[in-house]
Structure formats: structure tokens, C-alpha cells
C-alpha positions as CSV (number, residue, x, y, z in Angstrom):
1,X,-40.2,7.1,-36.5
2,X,-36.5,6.5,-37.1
3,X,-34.6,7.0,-33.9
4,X,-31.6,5.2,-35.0
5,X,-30.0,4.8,-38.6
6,X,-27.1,2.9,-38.5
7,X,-27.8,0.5,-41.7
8,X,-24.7,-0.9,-43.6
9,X,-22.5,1.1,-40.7
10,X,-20.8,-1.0,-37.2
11,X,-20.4,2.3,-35.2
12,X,-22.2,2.7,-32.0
13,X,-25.0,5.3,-31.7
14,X,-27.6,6.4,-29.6
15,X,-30.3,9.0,-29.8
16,X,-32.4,10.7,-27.2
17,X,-36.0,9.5,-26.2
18,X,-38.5,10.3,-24.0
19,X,-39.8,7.5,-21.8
20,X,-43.3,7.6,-19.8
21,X,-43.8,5.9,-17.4
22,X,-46.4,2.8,-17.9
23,X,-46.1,3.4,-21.7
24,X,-45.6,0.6,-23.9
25,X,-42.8,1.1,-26.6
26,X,-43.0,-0.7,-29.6
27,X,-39.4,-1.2,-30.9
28,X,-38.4,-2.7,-34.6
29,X,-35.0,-3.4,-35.6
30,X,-34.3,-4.1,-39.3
31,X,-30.8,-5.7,-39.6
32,X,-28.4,-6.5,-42.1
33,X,-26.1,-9.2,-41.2
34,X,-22.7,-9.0,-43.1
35,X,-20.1,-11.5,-43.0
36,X,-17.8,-11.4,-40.2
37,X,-19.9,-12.3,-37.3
38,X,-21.4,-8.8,-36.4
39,X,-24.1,-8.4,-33.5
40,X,-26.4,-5.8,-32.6
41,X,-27.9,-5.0,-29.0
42,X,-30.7,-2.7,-28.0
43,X,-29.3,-0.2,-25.1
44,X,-30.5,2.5,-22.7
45,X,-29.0,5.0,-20.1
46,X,-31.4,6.6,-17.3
47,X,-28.6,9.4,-16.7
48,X,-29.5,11.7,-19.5
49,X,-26.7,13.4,-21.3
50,X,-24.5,14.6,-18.6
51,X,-22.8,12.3,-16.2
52,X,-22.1,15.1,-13.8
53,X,-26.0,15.3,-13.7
54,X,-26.7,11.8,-13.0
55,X,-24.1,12.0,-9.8
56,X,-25.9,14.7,-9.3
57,X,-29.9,12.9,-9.4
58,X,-28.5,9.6,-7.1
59,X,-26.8,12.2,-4.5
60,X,-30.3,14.2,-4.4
61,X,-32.4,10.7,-4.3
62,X,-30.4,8.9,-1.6
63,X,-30.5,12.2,0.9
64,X,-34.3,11.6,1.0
65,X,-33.9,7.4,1.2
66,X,-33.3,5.7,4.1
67,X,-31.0,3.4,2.7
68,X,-29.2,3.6,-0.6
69,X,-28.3,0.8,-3.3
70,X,-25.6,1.6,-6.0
71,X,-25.5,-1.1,-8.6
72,X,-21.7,-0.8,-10.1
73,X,-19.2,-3.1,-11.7
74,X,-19.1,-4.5,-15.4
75,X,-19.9,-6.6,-18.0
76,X,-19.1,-8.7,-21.1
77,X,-17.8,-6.0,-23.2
78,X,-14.9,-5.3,-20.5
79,X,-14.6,-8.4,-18.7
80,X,-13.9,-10.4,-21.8
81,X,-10.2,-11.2,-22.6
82,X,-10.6,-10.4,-26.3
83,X,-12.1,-7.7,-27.6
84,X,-11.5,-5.6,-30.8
85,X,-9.1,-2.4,-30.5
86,X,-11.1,-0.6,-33.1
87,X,-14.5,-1.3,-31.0
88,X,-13.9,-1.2,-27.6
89,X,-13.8,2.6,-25.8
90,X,-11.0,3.4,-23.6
91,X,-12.0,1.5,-20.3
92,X,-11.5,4.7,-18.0
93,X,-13.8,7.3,-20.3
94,X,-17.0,4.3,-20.0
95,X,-20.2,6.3,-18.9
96,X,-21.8,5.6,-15.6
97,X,-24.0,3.2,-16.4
98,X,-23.1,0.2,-17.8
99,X,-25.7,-0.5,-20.2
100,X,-25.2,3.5,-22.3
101,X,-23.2,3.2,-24.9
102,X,-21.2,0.0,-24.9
103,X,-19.7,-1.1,-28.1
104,X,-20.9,-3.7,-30.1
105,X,-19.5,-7.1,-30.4
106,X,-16.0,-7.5,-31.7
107,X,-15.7,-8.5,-35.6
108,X,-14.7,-11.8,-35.4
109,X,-12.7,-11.1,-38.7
110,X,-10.8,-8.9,-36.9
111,X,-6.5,-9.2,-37.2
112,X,-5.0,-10.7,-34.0
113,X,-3.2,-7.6,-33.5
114,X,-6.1,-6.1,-33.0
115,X,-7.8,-8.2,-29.9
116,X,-6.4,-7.2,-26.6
117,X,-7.0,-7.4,-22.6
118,X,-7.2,-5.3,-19.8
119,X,-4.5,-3.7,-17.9
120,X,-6.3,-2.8,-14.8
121,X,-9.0,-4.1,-12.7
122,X,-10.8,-0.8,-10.7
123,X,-14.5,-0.2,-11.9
124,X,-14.9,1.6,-15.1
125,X,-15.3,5.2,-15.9
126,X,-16.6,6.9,-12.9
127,X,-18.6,4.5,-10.8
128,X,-16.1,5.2,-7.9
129,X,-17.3,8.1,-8.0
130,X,-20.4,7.8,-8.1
131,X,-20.2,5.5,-4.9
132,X,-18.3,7.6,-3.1
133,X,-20.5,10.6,-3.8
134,X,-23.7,8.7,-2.5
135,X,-22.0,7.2,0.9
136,X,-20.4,10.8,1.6
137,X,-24.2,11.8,1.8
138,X,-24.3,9.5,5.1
139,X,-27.3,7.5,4.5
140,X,-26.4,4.1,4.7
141,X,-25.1,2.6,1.7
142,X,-25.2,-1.0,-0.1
143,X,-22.9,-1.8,-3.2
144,X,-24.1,-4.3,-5.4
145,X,-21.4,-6.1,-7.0
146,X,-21.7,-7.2,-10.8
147,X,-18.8,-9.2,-12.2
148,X,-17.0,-12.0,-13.6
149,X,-13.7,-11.8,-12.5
150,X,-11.6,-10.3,-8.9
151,X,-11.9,-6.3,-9.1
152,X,-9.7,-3.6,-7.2
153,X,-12.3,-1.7,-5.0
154,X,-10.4,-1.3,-1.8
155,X,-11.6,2.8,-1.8
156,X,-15.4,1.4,-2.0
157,X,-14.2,-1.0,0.5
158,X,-13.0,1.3,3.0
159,X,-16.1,3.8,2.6
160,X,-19.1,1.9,2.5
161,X,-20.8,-0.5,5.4
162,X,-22.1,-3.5,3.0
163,X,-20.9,-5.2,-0.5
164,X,-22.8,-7.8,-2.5
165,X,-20.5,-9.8,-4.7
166,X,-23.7,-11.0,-7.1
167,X,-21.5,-12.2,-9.7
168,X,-23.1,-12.1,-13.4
169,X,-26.6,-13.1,-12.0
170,X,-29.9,-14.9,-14.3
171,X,-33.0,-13.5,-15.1
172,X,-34.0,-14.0,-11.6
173,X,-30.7,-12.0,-10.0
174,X,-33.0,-8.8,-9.0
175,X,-35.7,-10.6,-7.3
176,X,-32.3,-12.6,-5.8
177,X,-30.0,-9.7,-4.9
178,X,-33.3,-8.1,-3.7
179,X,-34.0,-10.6,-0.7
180,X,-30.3,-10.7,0.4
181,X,-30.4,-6.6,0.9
182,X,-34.5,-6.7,3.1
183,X,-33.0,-10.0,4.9
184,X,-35.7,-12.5,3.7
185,X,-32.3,-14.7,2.8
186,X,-29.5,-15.2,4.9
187,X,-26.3,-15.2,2.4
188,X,-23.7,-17.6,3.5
189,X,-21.4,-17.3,-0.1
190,X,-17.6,-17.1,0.2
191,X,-15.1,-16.2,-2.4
192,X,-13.5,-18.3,-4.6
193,X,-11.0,-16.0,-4.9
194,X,-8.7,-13.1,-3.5
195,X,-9.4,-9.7,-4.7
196,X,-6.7,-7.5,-4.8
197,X,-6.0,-4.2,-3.8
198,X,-3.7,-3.5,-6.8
199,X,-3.3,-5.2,-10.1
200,X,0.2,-4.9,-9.2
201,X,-0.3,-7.6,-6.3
202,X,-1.0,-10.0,-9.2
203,X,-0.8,-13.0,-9.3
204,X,-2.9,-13.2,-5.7
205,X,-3.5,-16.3,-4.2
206,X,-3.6,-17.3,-0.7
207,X,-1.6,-20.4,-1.1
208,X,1.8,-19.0,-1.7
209,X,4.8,-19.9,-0.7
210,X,6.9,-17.7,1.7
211,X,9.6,-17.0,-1.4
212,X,6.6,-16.1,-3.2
213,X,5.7,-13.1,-1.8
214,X,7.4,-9.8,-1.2
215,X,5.9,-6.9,0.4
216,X,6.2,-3.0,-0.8
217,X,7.6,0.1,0.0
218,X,4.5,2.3,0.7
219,X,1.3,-0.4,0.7
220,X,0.7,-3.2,2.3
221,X,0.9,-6.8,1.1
222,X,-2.4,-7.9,2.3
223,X,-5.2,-8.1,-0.3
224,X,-8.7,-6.4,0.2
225,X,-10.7,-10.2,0.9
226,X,-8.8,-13.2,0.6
227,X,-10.3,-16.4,-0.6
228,X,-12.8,-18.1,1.2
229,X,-13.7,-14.9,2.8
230,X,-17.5,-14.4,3.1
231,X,-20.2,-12.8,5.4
232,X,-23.7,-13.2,6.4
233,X,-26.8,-11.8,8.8
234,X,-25.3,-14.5,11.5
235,X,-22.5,-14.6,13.6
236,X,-20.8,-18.3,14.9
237,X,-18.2,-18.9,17.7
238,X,-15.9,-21.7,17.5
239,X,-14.7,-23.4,20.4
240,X,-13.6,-26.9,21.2
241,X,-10.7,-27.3,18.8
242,X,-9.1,-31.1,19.3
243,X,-6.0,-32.5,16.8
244,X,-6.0,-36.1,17.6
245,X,-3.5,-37.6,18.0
246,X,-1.2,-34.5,18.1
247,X,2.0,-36.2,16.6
248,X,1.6,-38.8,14.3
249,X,4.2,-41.2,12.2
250,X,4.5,-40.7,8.8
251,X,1.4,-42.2,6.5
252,X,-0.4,-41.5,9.5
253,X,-3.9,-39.9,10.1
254,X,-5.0,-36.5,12.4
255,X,-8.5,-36.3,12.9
256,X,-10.1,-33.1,13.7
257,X,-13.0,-31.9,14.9
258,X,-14.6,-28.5,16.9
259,X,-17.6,-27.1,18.4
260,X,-19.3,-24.5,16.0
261,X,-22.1,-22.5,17.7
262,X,-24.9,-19.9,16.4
263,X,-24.6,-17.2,18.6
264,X,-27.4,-14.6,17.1
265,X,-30.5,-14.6,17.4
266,X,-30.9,-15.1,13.1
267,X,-30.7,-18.5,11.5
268,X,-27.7,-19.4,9.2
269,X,-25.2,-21.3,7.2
270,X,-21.8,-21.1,8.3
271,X,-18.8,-22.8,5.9
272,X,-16.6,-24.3,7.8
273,X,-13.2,-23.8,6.9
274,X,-10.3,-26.0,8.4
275,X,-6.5,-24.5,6.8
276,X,-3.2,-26.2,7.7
277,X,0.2,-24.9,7.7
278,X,3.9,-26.9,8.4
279,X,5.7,-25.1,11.0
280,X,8.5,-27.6,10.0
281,X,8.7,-28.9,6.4
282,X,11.7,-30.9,4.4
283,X,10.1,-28.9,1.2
284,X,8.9,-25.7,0.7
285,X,5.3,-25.5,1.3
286,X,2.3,-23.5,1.5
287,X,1.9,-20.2,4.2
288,X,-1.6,-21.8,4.4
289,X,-3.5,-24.4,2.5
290,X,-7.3,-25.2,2.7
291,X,-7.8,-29.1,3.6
292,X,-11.6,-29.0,4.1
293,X,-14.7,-27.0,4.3
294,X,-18.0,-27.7,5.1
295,X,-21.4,-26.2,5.1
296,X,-23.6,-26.5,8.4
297,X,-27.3,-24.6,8.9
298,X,-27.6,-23.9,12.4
299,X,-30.6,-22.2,14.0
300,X,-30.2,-19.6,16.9
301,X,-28.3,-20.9,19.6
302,X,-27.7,-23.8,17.7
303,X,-24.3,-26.0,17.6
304,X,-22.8,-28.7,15.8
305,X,-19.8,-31.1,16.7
306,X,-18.2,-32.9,14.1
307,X,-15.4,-33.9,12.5
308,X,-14.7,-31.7,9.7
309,X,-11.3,-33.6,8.3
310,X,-8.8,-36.3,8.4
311,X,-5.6,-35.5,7.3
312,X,-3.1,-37.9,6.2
313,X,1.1,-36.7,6.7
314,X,2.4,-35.6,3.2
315,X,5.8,-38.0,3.0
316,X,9.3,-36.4,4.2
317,X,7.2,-33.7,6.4
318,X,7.2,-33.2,9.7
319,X,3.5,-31.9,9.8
320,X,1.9,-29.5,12.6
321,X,-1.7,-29.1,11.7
322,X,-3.9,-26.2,13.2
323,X,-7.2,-25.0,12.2
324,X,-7.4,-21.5,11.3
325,X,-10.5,-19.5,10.5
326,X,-11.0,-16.2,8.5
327,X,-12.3,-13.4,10.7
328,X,-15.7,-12.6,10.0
329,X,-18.1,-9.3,11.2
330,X,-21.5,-8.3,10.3
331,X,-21.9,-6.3,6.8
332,X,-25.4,-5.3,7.3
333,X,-27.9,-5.0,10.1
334,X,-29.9,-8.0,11.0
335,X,-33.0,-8.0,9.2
């Protein structure tokens, strides 16, 4: 049986069919490569026709879950910074899922006019929605996170208890994702980045200068996580903070230690995170700058005292170092 019949064509199509469950399939593809660097891929969609009904099927299934998980974000067809105009669907009309109807792989004889990038960075078509309409059922919700660059979510952010940030994950990224959300691991990841709220707040970094930055009218200035910000099933209490010496001579060296202490009752790694700022400077300089970081496991109840940097004086600066750590709280219960 013929479900698709695309030959000599480079459109996208897909068909109906009927899966059953613990059926084999038995699936040939017969493909004529043409010059130019064509591709093909095999796709499905679990939604059916209507995306209205697929909302529809994940609000009635997670009312009768205890817990819900909403896998959303994107993928190589609209994370990429070059993709064909004549191939690639309008980002914002992209169906729910991400693997229905995606286009296939950009002609590489394609005109340079022709290859463009994104001009936004929220989730595509209607996965907001989607999320929204599963937390607003109250059951507790878990958004997992696929992507390959910093997104805009800060209206998932502000409505749902627990993110994963899974990144593009291997073969093994279910079984992975899968033991962070029943707590057989402990994550202990931090960002590498800042993720926005807007992608007019580009470029956002956390090492700006104070020229750098200007705030605006309506929003604020702050982004949604910052880098290095991360969470986990543990929580940790600093204390003990000592600069040594507090005033130093220029060339000269501050060592620094603290006191870092597991204070629930769940094993963990915390990444330690020393940032430095010059209250008094010759040159401009940094709001904030990370000089070291520094990953500890610590059982319950655990501590660790060591030093985590020395810092040498930049030349012609008057240099007041103080450690600073992101605020962290709990994204999940403890498992």
C-alpha cells in the first residue's frame, strides 16, 4: 500500500494512518536522490488532524494523572541559522508536536537570498498553549525542555512548578530525562547561558558593563535565569565567607574560601560559584564577573571547606572582591 507519493516532488506530505498498538509496521521508502543535496525523513504526529483536539486529549489525560509532563521546545529545522525560505513554514503556524509536518532539509543549491534566521525566540506554534492549558488543570506540572539555543518562556516560567532544560539529548535522553523527573538522579546542571525574557533584551549576558545596559519603560530589565543559574532535589547553606587578606597591593593575591553545607536530607552536587565585582575601578569593568566555580558532592548534613579561588589584582584597579551566589529554591519535590 502507498501511503505516500511524493517521487520526483520536494514538498512535504503526510497521510493518515492507523496505528495499533503492539503492531509491527513494515515501512519502505524508495528514493530518488537529485542533485542538490536533498534529504528525506520519516515523521509522525499523535494529535490527529486537529490541534484544538490534541489540547483537548492532554487536558482530559492530565485531569486523571497525578502529575503531568509536557515535552515542548524545538528542533533542527528551527533552531538552525540557515534554512531555505521556500521550505521552511512560518515559525508561529508549526503544529503542536514537533515531529508533524516539519519541512525537509533545505536545498543546499538554494540562492543566498533565500537562507534566513529567526526573528524570535518563544516556542513555536502553539506549545504555550498547550502548557498553559495542562497546568490551568491544577495537577502538577513538569516542562521538559528540548533545545539548542536560550528561549523566551518567561509565561511557562511564571505558571508552572518545575522546568528541565534537557538540551538536544542522545538516544539515551528519555531513559535520562526520565530519572531526573521520579528522583533516581539528583540534577546539579547550571546554565551556560542567560535566557531572556524578550528577544528584545538581546544581546544578554551577565557580564555587562553598567553603560551596557538600559532598562525599559514597561518591563523589567532582569532576564528570566541568568547564567550559571541551576537547581536540584538539594538544598546547601553557605556560611563562613573569609577574603584574606582584605586589601592587597597591586600583583598581589586574595585567597578565598567558605563553608558549604548540605542541609536536606537528599544527597547532591552543588557548583560552587565565587563572582567578583570592583566597587572602585580605574576602567570600566564588569557589574559581575565569574572567577571560579567548583563542583562538590556532599551527602546529608554534609560540609566542605575549601578554598575555592585565588585571585590576583587586575593592574591600575583598586579591587574589592566579594563572593556572591545565585539564589536557588527547590523545582520539584524531593523524591
Amino acid at each position: 500500500m502507498v501511503v505516500l507519493d511524493t517521487f520526483g516532488g520536494s514538498q512535504t506530505t503526510t497521510a493518515p494512518y492507523a496505528f495499533s498498538a503492539g503492531a509491527g509496521i513494515t515501512v519502505k521508502l524508495e528514493y530518488n536522490r537529485t542533485p542538490g543535496g536533498q534529504g528525506i525523513t520519516l515523521q509522525w504526529s499523535l494529535i490527529g488532524e486537529s490541534e484544538d483536539e490534541g489540547i483537548a486529549s492532554a487536558v482530559a489525560t492530565a485531569i486523571d494523572a497525578d502529575a503531568a509532563v509536557v515535552v515542548v521546545g524545538e528542533d533542527d529545522n528551527t533552531v538552525g541559522e540557515v534554512r531555505c525560505r521556500q521550505q521552511q513554514r512560518s515559525p508561529r503556524s508549526l503544529p503542536l508536536s514537533l515531529c508533524t509536518s516539519l519541512p525537509l532539509r533545505p536545498s543546499l543549491s538554494a540562492s543566498p537570498s533565500q537562507w534566513h534566521d529567526m526573528n524570535h525566540l518563544n516556542l513555536t506554534g502553539r506549545q504555550q498553549e498547550l502548557v498553559l492549558a495542562v497546568a490551568a488543570t491544577g495537577v502538577p506540572t513538569i516542562v521538559v525542555l528540548l533545545h539548542g539555543r536560550s528561549l523566551s518562556i518567561p509565561v511557562v516560567a511564571a505558571n508552572v512548578p518545575a522546568i528541565i532544560s534537557a538540551w538536544f539529548p542522545g538516544q539515551a535522553g528519555g531513559q535520562a530525562i526520565a530519572d531526573v523527573i521520579v528522583g533516581n538522579y539528583n540534577p546539579a546542571g547550571r546554565l551556560p547561558m542567560t535566557f531572556p525574557n524578550d528577544v528584545g533584551q538581546l544581546p544578554c549576558f551577565y557580564n555587562f558593563v553598567p553603560s551596557a545596559r538600559r532598562g525599559y519603560v514597561t518591563e523589567s530589565s532582569a532576564p528570566t535565569w541568568p547564567f550559571g543559574h541551576g537547581l536540584s532535589y538539594s538544598q546547601f547553606n553557605y556560611t563562613n565567607l573569609d577574603v584574606n587578606p582584605p586589601a592587597v597591593p597591586t600583583t598581589g593575591l586574595i585567597n578565598i574560601t567558605f563553608t558549604v553545607t548540605n542541609v536536606s536530607p537528599v544527597d547532591g552536587e552543588e557548583v560552587m560559584q565565587l563572582y567578583v565585582n570592583d566597587n572602585v575601578a580605574s576602567v570600566t569593568t564588569p557589574v559581575i564577573q565569574l572567577r571560579g566555580a567548583c563542583p562538590r558532592s556532599l551527602s546529608w548534613s554534609a560540609c566542605t571547606a575549601a578554598p575555592l579561588a585565588a585571585l590576583r589584582r587586575p593592574p591600575s584597579q583598586t579591587l574589592t572582591a566579594s563572593s556572591s551566589r545565585r539564589a536557588r529554591r527547590r523545582a520539584a519535590p524531593s523524591p
